[in-house]
C-alpha positions as CSV (number, residue, x, y, z in Angstrom):
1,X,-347.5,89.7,2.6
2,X,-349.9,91.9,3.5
3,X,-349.3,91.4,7.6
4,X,-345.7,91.4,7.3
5,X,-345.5,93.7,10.9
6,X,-346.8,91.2,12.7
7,X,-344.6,88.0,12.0
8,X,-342.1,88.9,14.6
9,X,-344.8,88.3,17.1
10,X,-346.1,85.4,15.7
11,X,-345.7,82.4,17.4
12,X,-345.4,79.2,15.3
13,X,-346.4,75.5,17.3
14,X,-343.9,73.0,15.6
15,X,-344.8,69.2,16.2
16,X,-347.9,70.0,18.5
17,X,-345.9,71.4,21.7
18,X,-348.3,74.2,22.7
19,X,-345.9,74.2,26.0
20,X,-343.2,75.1,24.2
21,X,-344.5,77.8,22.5
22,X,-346.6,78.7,25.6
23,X,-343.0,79.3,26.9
24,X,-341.5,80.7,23.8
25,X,-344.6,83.4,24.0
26,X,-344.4,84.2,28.0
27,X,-340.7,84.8,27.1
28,X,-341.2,87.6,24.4
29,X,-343.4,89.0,26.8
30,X,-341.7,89.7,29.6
31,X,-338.4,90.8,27.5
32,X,-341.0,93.3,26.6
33,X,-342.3,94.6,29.4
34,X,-345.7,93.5,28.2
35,X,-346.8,91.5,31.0
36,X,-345.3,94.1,33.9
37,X,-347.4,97.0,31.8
38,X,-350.8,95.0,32.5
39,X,-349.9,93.9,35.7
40,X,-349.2,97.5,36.6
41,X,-352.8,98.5,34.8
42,X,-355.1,96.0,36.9
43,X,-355.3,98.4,39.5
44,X,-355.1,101.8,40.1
45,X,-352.0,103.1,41.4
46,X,-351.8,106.3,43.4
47,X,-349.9,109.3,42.4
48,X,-346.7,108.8,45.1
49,X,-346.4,105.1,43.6
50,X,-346.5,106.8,40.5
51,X,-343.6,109.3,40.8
52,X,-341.0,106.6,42.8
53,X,-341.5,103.8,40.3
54,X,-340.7,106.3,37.7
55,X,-337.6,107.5,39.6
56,X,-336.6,104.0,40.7
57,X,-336.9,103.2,36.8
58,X,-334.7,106.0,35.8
59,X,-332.3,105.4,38.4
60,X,-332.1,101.4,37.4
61,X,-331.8,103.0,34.0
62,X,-328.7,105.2,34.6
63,X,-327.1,102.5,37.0
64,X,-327.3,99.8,34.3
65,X,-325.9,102.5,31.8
66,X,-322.7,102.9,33.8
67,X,-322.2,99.0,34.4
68,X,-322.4,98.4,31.5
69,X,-319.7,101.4,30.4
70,X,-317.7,100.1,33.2
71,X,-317.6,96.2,31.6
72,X,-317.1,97.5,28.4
73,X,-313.8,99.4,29.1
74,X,-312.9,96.2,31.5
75,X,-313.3,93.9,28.4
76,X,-311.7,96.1,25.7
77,X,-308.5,94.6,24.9
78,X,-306.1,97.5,23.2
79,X,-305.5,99.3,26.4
80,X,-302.4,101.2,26.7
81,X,-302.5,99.6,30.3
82,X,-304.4,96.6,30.3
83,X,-305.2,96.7,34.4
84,X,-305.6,99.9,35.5
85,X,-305.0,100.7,39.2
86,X,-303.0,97.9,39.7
87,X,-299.3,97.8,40.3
């Protein structure tokens, strides 16, 4: 198939519900970042706004990071003590 790259962003209408895919499509988008990106684009956003939506982005980055480190070793179950700081 000659477009094979694009199937994953292909959405298919099955039994005539364009609301469904409508919905299926807004989803992919905003998983993506997609829609934020062109919201973002309409207008022009000054150099300040710039720089501390870039640093809130990285911070949010790095917080999530270490939440998610933090649930993982909560979760893991062969700890030599299963709940630490407790007594």
């Amino acid at each position: 198939m000659r477009h094979l790259k694009f199937i994953a962003r292909t959405i298919f209408v099955q039994n005539n519900d364009v609301d469904a895919a409508c919905r299926t499509l807004n989803r992919i988008l905003g998983r993506e970042d997609i829609l934020d990106q062109f919201r973002r684009t309409r207008f022009f956003e000054k150099p300040h706004q710039f720089r501390r939506r870039i640093n809130f982005e990285k911070c949010k980055a790095i917080y999530n990071e270490d939440m998610d480190r933090k649930i993982q070793f909560v979760l893991r179950k062969n700890r030599a003590d299963p709940f630490p700081g407790s007594f």
